[in-house]
N, CA, C, O and CB atoms as a CASP TS submission, in Angstrom:
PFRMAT TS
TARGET T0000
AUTHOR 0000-0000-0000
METHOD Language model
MODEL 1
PARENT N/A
ATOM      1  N   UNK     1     -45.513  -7.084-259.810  1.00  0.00           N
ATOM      2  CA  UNK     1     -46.726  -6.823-260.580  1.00  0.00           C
ATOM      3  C   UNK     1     -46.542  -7.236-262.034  1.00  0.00           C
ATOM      4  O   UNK     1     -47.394  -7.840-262.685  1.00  0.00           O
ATOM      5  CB  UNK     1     -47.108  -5.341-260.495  1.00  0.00           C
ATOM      6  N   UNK     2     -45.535  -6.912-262.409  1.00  0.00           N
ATOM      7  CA  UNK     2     -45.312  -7.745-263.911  1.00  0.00           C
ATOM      8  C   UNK     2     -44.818  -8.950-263.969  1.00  0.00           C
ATOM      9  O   UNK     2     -44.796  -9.345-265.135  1.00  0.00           O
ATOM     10  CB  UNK     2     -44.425  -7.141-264.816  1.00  0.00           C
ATOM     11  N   UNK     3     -44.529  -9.489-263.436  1.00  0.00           N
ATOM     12  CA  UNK     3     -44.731 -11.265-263.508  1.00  0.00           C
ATOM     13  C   UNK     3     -46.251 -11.687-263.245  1.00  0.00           C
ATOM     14  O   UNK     3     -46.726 -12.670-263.813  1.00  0.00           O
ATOM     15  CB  UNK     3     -43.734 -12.141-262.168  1.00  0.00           C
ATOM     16  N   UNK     4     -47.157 -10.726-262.162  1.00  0.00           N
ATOM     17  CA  UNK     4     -48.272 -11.167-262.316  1.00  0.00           C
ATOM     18  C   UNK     4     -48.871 -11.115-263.949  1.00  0.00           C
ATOM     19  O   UNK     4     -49.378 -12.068-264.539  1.00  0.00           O
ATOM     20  CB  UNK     4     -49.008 -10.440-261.333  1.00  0.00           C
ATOM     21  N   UNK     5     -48.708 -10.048-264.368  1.00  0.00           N
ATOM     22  CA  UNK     5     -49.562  -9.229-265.443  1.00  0.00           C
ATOM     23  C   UNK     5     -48.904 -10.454-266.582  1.00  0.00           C
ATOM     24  O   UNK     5     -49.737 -10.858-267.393  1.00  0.00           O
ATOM     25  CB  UNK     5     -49.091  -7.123-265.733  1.00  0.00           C
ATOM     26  N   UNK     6     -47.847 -10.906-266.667  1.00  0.00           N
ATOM     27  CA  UNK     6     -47.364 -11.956-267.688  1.00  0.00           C
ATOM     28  C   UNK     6     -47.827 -12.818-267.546  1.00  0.00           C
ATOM     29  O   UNK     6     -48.159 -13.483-268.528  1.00  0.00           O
ATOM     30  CB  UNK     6     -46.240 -12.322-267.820  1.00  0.00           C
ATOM     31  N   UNK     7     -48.075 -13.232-266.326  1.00  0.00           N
ATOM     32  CA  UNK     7     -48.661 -15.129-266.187  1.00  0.00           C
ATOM     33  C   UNK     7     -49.945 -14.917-266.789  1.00  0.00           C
ATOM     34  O   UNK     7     -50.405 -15.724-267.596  1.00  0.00           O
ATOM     35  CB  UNK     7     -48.948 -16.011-264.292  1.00  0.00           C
ATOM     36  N   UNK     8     -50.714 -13.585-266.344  1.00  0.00           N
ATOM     37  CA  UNK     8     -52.278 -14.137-266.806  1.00  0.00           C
ATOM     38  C   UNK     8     -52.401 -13.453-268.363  1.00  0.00           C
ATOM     39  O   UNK     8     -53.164 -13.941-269.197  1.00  0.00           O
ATOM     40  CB  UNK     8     -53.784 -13.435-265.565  1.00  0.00           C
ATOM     41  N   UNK     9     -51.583 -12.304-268.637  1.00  0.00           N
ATOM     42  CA  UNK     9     -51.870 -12.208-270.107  1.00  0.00           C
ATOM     43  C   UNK     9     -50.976 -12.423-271.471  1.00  0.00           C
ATOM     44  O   UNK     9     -51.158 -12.551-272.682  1.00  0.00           O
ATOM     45  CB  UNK     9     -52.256 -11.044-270.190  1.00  0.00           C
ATOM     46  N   UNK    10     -49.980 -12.388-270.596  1.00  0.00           N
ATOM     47  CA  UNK    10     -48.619 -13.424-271.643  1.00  0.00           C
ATOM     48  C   UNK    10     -48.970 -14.760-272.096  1.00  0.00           C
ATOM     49  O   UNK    10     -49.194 -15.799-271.475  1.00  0.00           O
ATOM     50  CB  UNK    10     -47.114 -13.864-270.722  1.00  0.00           C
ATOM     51  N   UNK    11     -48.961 -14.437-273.485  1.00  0.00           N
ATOM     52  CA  UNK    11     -48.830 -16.177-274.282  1.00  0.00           C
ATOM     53  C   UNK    11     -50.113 -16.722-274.022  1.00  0.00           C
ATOM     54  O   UNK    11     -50.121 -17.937-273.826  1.00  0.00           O
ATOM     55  CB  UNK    11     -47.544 -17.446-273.532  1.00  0.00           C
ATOM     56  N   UNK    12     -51.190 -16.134-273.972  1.00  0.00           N
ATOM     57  CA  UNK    12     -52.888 -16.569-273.792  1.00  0.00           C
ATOM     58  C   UNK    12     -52.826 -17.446-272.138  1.00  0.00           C
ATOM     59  O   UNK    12     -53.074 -18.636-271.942  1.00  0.00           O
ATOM     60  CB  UNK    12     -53.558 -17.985-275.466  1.00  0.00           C
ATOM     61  N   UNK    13     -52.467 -16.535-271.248  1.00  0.00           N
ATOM     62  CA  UNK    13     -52.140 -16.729-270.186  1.00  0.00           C
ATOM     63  C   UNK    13     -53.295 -17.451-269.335  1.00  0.00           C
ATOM     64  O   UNK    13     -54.046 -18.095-270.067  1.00  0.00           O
ATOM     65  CB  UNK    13     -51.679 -15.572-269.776  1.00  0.00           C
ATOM     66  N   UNK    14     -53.682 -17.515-267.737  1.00  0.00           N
ATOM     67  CA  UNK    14     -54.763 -17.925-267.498  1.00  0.00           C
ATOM     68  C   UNK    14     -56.013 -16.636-267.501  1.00  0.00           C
ATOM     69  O   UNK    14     -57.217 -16.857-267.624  1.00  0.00           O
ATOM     70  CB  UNK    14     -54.522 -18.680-266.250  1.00  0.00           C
ATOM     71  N   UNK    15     -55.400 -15.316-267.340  1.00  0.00           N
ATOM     72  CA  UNK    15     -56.505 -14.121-267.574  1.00  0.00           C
ATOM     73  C   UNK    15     -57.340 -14.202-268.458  1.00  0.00           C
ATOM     74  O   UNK    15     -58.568 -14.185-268.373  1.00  0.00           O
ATOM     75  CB  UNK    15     -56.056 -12.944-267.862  1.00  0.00           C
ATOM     76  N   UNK    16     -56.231 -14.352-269.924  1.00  0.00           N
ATOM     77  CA  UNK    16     -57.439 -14.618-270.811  1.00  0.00           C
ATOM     78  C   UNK    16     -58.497 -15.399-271.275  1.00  0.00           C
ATOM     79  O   UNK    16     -59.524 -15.185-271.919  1.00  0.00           O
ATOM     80  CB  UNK    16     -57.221 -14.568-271.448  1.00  0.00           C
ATOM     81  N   UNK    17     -57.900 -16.464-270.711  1.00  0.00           N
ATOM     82  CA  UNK    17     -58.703 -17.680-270.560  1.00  0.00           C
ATOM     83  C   UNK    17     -60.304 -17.528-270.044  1.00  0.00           C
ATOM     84  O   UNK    17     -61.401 -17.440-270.597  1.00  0.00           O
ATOM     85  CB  UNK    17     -57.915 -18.554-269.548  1.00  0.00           C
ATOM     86  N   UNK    18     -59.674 -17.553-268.331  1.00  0.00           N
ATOM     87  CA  UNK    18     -60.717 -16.808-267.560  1.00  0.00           C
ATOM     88  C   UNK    18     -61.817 -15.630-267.891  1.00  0.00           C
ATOM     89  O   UNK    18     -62.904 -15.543-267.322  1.00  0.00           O
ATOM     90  CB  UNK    18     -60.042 -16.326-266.704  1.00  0.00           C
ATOM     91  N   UNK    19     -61.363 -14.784-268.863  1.00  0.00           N
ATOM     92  CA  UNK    19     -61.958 -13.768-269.666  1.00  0.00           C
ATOM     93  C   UNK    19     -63.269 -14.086-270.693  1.00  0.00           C
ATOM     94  O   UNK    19     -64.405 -13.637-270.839  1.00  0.00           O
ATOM     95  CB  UNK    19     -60.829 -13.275-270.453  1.00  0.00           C
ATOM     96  N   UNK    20     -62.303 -15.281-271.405  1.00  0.00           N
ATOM     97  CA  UNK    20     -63.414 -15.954-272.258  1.00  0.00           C
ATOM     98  C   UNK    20     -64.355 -16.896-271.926  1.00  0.00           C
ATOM     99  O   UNK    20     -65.259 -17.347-272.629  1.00  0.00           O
ATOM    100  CB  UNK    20     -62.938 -16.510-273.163  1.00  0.00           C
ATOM    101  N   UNK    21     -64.097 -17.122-270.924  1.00  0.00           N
ATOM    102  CA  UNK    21     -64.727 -18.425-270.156  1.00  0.00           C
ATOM    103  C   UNK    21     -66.044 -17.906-269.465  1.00  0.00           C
ATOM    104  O   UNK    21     -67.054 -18.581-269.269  1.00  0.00           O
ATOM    105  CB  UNK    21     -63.615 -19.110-268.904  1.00  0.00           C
ATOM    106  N   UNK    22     -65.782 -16.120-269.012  1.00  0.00           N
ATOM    107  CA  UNK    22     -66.812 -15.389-268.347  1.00  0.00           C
ATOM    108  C   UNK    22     -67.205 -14.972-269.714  1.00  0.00           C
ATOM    109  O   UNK    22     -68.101 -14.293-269.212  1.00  0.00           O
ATOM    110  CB  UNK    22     -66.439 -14.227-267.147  1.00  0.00           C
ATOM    111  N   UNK    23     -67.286 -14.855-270.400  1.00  0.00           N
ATOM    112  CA  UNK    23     -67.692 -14.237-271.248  1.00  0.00           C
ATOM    113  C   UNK    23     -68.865 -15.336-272.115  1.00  0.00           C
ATOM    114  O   UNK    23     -69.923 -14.885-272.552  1.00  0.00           O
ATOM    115  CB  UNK    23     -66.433 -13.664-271.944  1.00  0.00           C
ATOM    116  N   UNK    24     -68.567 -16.466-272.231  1.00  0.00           N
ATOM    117  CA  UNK    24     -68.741 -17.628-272.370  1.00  0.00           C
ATOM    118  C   UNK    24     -70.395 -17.937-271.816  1.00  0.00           C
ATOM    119  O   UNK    24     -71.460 -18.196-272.375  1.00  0.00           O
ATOM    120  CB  UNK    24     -67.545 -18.310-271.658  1.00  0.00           C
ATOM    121  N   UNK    25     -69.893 -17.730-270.273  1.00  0.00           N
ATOM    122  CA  UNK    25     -71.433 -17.698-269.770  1.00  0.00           C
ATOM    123  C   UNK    25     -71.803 -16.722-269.887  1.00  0.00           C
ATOM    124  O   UNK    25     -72.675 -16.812-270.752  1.00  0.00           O
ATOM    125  CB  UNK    25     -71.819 -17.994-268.550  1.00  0.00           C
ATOM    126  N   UNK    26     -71.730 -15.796-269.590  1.00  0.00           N
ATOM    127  CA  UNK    26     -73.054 -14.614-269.899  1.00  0.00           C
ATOM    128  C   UNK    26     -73.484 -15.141-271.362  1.00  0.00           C
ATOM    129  O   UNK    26     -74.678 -15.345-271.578  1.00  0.00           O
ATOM    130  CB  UNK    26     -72.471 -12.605-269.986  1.00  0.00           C
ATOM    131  N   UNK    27     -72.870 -15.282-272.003  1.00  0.00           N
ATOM    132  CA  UNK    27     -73.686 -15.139-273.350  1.00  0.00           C
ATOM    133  C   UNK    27     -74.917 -16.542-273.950  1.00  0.00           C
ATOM    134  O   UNK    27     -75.814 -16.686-274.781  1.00  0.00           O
ATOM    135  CB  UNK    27     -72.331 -14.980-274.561  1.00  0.00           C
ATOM    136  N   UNK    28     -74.055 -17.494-272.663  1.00  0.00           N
ATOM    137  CA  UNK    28     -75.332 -18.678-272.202  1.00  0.00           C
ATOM    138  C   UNK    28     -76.329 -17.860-271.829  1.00  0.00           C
ATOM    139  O   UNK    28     -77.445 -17.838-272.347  1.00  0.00           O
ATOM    140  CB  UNK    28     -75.042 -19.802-270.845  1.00  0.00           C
ATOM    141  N   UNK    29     -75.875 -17.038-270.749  1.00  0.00           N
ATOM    142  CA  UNK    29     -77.037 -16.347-269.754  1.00  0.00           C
ATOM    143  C   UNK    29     -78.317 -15.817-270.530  1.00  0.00           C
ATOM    144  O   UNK    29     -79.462 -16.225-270.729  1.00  0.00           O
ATOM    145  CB  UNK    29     -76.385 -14.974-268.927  1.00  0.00           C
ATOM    146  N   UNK    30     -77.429 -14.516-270.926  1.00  0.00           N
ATOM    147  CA  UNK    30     -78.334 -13.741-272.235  1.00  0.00           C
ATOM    148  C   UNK    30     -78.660 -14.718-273.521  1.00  0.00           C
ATOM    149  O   UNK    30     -79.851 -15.010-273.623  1.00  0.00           O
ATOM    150  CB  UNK    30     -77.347 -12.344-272.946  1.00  0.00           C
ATOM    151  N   UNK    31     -77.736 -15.291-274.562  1.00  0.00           N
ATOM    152  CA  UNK    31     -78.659 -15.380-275.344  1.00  0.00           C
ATOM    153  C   UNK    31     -79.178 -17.027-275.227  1.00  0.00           C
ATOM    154  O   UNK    31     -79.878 -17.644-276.031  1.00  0.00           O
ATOM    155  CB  UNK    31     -78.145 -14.840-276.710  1.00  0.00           C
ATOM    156  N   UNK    32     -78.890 -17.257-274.604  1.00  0.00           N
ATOM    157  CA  UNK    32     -79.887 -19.376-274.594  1.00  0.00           C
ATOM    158  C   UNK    32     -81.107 -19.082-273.360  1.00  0.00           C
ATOM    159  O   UNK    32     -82.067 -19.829-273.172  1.00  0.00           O
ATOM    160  CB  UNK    32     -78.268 -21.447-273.578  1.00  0.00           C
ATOM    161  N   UNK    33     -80.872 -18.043-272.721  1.00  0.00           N
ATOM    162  CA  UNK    33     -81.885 -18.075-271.765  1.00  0.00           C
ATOM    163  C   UNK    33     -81.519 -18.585-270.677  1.00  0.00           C
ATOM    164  O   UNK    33     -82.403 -18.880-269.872  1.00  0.00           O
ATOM    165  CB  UNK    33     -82.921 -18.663-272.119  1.00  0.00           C
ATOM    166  N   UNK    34     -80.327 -18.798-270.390  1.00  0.00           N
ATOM    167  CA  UNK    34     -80.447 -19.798-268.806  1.00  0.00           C
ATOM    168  C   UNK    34     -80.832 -18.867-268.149  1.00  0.00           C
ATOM    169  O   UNK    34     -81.026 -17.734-268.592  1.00  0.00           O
ATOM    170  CB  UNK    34     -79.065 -20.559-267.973  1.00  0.00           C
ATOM    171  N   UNK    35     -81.057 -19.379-266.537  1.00  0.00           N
ATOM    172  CA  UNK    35     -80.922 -18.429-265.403  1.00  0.00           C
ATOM    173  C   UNK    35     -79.477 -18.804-264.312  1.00  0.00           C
ATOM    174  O   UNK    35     -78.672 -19.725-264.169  1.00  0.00           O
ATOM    175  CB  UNK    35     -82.479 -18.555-264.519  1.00  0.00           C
ATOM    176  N   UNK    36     -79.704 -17.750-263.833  1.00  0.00           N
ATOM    177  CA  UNK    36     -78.558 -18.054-262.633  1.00  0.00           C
ATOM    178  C   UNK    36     -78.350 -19.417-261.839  1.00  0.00           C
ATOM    179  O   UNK    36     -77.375 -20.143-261.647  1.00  0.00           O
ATOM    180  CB  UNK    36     -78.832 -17.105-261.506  1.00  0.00           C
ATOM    181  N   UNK    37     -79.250 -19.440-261.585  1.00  0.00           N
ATOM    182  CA  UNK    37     -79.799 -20.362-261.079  1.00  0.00           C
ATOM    183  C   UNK    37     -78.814 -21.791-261.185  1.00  0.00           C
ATOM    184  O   UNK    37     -77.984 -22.399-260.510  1.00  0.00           O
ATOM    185  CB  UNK    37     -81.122 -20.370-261.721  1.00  0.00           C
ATOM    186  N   UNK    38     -79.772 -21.911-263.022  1.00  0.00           N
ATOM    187  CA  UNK    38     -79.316 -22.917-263.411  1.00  0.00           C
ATOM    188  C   UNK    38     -77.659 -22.585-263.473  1.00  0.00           C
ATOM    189  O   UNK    38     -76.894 -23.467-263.084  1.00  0.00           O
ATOM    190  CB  UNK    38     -80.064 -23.309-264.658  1.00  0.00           C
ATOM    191  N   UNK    39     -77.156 -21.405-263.928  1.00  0.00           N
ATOM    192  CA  UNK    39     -75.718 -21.766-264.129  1.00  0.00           C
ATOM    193  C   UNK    39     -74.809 -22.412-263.126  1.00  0.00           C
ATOM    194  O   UNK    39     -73.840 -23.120-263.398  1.00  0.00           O
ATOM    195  CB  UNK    39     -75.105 -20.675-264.436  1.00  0.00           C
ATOM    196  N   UNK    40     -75.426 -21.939-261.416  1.00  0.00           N
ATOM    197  CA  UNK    40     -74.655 -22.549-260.533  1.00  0.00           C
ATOM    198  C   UNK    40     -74.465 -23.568-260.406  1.00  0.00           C
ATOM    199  O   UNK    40     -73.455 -24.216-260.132  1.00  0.00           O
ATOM    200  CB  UNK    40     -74.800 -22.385-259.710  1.00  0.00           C
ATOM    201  N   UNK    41     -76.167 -23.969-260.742  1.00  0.00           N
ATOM    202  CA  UNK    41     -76.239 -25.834-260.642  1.00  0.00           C
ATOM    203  C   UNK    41     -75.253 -26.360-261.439  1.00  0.00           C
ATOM    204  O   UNK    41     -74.616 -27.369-261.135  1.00  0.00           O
ATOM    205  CB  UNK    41     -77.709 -26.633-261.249  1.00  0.00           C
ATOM    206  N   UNK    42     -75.093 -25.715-262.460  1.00  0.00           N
ATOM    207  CA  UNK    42     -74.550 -26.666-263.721  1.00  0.00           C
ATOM    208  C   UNK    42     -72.731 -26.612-263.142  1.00  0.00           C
ATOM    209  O   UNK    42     -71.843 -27.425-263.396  1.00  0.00           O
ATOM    210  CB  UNK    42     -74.943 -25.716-265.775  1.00  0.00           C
ATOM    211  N   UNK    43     -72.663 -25.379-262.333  1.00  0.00           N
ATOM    212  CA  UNK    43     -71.061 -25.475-261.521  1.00  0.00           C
ATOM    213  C   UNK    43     -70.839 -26.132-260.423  1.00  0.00           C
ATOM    214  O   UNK    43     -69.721 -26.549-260.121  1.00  0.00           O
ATOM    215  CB  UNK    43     -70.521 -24.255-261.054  1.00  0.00           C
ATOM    216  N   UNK    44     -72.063 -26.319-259.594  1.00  0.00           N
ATOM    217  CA  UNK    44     -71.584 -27.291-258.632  1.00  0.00           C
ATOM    218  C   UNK    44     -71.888 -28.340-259.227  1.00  0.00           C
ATOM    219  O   UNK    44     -71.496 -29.162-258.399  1.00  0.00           O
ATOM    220  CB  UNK    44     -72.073 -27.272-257.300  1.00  0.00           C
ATOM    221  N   UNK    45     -72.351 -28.998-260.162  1.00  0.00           N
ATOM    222  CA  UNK    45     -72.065 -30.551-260.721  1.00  0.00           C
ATOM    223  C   UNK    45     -70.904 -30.790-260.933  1.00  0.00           C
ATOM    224  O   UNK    45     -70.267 -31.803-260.642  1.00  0.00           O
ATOM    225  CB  UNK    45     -72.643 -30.961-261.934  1.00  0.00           C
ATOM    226  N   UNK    46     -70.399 -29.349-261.740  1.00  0.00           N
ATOM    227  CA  UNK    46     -68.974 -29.084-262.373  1.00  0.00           C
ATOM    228  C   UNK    46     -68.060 -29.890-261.324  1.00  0.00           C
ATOM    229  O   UNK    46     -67.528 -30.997-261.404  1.00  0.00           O
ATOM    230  CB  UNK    46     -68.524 -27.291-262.489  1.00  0.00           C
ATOM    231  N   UNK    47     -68.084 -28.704-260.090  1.00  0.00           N
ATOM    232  CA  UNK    47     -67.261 -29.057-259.021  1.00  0.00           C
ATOM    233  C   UNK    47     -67.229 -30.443-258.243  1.00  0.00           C
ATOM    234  O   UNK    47     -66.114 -30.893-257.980  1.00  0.00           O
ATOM    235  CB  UNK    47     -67.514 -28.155-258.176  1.00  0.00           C
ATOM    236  N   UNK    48     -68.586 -31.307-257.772  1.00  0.00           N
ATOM    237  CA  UNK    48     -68.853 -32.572-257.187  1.00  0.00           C
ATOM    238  C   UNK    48     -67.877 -33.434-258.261  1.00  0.00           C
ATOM    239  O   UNK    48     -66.906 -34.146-258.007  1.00  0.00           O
ATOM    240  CB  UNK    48     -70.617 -32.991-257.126  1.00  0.00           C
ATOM    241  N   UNK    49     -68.533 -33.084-259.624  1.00  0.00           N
ATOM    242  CA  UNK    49     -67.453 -34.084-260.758  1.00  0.00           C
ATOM    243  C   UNK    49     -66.554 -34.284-260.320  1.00  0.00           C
ATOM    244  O   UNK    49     -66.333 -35.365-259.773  1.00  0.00           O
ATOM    245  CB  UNK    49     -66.938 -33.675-262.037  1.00  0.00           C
ATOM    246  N   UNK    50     -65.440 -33.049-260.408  1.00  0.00           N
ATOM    247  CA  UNK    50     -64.083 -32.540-260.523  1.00  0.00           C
ATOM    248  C   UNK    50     -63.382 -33.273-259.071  1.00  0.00           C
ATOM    249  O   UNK    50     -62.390 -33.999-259.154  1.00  0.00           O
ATOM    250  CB  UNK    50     -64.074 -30.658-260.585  1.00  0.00           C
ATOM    251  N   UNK    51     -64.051 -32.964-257.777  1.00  0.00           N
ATOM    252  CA  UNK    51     -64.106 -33.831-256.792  1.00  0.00           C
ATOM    253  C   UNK    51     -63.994 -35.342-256.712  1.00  0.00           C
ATOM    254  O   UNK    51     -63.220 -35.995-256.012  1.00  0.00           O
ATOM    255  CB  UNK    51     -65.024 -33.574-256.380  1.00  0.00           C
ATOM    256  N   UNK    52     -64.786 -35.710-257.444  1.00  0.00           N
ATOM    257  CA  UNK    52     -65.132 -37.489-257.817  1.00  0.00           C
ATOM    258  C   UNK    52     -63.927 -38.059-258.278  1.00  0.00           C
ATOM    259  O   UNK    52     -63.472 -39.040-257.689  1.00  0.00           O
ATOM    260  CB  UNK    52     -66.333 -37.836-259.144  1.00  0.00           C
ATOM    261  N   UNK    53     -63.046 -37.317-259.768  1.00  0.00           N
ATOM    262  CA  UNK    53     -61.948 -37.566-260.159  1.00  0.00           C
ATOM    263  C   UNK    53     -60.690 -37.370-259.238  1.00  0.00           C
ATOM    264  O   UNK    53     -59.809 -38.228-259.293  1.00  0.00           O
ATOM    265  CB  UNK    53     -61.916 -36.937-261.188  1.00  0.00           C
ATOM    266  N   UNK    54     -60.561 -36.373-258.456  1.00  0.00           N
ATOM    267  CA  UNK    54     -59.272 -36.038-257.732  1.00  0.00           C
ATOM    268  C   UNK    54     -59.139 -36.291-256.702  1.00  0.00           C
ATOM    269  O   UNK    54     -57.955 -36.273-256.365  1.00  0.00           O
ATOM    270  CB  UNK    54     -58.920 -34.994-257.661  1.00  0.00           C
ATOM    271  N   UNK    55     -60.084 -36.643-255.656  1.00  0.00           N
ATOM    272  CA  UNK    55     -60.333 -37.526-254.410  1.00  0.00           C
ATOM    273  C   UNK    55     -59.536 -38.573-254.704  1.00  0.00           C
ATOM    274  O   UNK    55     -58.377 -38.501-254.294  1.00  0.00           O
ATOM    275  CB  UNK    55     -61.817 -37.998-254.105  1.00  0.00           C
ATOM    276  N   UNK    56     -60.018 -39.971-255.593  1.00  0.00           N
ATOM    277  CA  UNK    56     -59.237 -41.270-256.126  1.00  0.00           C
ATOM    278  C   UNK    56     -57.587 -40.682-256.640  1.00  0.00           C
ATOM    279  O   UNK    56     -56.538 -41.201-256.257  1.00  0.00           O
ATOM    280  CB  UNK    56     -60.256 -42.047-257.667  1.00  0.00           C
ATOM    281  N   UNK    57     -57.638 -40.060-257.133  1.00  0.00           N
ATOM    282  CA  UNK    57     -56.644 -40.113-258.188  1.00  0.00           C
ATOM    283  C   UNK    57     -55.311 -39.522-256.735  1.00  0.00           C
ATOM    284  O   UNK    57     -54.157 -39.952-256.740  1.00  0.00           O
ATOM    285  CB  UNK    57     -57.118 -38.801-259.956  1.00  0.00           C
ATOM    286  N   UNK    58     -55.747 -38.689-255.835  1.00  0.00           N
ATOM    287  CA  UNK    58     -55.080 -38.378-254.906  1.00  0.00           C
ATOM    288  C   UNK    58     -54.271 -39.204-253.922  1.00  0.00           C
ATOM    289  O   UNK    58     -53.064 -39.173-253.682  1.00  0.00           O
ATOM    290  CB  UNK    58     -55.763 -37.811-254.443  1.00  0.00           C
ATOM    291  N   UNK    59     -55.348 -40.030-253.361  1.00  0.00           N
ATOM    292  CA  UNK    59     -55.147 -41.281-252.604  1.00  0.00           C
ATOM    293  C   UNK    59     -54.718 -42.604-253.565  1.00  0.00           C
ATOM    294  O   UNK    59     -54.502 -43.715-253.079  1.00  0.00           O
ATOM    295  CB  UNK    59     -56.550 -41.579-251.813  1.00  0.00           C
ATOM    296  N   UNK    60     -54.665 -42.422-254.434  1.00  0.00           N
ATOM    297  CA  UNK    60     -54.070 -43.953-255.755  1.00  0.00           C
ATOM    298  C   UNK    60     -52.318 -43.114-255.480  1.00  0.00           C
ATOM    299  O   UNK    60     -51.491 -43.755-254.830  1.00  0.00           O
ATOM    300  CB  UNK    60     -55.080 -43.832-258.507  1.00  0.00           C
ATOM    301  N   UNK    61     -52.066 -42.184-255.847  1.00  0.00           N
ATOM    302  CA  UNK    61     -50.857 -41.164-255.856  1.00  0.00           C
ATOM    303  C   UNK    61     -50.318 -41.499-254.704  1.00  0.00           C
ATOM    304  O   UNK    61     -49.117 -41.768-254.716  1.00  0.00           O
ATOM    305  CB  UNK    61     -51.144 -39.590-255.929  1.00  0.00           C
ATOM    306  N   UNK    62     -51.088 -41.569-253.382  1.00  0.00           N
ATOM    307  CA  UNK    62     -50.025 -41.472-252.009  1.00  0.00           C
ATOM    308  C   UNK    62     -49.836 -43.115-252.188  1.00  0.00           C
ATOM    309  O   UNK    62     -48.782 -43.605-251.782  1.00  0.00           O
ATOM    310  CB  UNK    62     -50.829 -40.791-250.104  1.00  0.00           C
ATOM    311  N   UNK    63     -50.506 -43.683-252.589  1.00  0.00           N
ATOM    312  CA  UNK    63     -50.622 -45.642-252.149  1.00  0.00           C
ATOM    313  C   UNK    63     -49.579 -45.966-252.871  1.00  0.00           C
ATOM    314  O   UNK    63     -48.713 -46.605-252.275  1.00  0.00           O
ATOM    315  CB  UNK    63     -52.159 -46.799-252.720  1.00  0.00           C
ATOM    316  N   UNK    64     -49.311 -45.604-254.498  1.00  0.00           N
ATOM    317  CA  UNK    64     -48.594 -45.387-255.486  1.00  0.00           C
ATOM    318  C   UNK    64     -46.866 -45.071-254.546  1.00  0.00           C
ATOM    319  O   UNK    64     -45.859 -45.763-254.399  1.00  0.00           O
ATOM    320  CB  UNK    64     -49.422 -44.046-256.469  1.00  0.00           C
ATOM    321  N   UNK    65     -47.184 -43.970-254.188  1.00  0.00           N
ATOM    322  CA  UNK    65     -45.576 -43.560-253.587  1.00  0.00           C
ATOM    323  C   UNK    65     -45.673 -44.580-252.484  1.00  0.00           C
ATOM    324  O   UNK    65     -44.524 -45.013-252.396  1.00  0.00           O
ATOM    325  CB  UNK    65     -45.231 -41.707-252.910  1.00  0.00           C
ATOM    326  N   UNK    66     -46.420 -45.200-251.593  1.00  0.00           N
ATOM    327  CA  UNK    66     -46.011 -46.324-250.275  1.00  0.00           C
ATOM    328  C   UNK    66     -45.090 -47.125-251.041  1.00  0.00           C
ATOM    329  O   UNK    66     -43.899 -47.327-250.801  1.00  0.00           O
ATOM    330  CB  UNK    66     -47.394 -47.419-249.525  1.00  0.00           C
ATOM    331  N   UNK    67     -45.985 -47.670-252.251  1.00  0.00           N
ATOM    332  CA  UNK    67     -45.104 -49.190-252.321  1.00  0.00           C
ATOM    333  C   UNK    67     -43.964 -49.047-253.115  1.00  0.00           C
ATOM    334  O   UNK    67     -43.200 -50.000-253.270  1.00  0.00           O
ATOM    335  CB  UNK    67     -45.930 -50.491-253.016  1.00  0.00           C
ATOM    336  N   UNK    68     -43.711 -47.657-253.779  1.00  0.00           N
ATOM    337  CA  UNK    68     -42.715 -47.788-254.507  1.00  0.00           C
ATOM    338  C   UNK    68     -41.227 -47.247-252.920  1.00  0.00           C
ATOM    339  O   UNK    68     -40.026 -47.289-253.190  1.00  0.00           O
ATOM    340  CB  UNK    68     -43.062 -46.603-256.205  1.00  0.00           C
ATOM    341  N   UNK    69     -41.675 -46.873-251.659  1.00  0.00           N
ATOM    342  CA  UNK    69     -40.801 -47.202-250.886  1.00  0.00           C
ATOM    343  C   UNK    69     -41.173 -47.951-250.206  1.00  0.00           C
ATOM    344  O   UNK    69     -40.436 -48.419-249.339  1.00  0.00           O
ATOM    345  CB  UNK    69     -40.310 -46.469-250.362  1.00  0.00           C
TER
END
């Protein structure tokens, strides 16, 4: 339990991150007005993106290791 509790809040760990990041949106939510709605949309673009980049970059990586054996 304390190696967990270090990774995410030791040294601006990923907890806190994650913390501010939620915090981040709600305050889209509340004060710009989005809706839910929109926030998902705006995360699954997030995600299709994030997809688009690491799909290629995955398969360049295995082709990458063929020819270097």
């Amino acid at each position: 339990m304390n190696k967990l509790r270090k990774a995410l809040f030791g040294n601006r760990g990923v907890g806190v991150n994650l913390i501010a990041s939620f915090c981040f949106i709600l305050l889209a939510v509340y004060g710009w007005g989005l809706t839910w709605r929109e926030v998902g949309q705006y995360l699954l673009i997030l995600l299709c993106l994030l997809v688009v980049i690491l799909v290629p970059a995955f398969f360049l990586g295995l082709l990458l290791r063929k020819i270097r054996k």
